[in-house]
C-alpha positions as CSV (number, residue, x, y, z in Angstrom):
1,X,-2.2,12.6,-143.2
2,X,-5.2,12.1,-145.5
3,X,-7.1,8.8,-145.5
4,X,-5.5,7.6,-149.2
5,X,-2.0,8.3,-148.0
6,X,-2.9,6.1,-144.8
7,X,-4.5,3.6,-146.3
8,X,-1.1,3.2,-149.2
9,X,1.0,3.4,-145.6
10,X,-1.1,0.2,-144.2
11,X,-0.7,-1.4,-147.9
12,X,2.8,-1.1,-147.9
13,X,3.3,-2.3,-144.5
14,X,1.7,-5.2,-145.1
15,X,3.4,-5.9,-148.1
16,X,6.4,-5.8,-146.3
17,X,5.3,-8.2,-143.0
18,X,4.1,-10.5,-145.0
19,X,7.3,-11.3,-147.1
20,X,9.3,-11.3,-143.2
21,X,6.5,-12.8,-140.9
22,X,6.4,-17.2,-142.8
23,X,6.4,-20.1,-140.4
24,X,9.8,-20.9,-142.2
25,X,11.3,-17.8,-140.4
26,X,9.8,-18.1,-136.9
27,X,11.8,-21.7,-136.7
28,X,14.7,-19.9,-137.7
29,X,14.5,-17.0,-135.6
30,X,13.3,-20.0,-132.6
31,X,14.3,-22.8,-130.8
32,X,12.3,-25.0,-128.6
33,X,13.5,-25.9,-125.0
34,X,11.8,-29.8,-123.7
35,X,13.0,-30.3,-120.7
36,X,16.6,-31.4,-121.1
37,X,16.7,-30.8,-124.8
38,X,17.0,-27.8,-127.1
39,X,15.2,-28.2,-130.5
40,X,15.5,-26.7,-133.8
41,X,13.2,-28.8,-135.6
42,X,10.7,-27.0,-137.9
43,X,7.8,-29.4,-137.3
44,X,8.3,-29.8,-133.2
45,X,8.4,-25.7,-133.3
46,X,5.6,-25.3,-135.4
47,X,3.1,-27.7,-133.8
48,X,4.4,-26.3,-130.4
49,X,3.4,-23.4,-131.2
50,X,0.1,-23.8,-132.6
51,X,-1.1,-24.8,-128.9
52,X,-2.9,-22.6,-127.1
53,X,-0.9,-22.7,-123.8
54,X,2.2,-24.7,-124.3
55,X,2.6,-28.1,-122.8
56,X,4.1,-28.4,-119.4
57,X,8.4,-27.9,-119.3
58,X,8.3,-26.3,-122.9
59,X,8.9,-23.1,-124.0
60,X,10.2,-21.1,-127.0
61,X,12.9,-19.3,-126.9
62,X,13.9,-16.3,-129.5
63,X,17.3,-16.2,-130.6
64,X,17.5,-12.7,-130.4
């Protein structure tokens, strides 16, 4: 493939991942386990997430 016709693949691609890949559809496609609790809360998942290593007895699940 030639470097234009690479470069329009990438463009396209991204055009595409950046319509699928929001916050709003991580929390969909996720749900947070806390212990005892299973949360679908947008706010919980998203701050959750934006740790660097997740707190202790949390994790995120994909619904898969």
């Amino acid at each position: 493939m030639s470097p234009a016709a690479i470069d329009k693949e990438v463009h396209c691609l991204h055009h595409i991942l950046s319509a699928i890949d929001t916050p709003a559809v991580f929390c969909r496609v996720t749900e947070l386990v806390d212990r005892n609790r299973i949360r679908r809360k947008e706010r919980l998942i998203l701050k959750e997430a934006s740790h660097y290593r997740l707190r202790p007895f949390r994790f995120l699940l994909n619904l898969n």
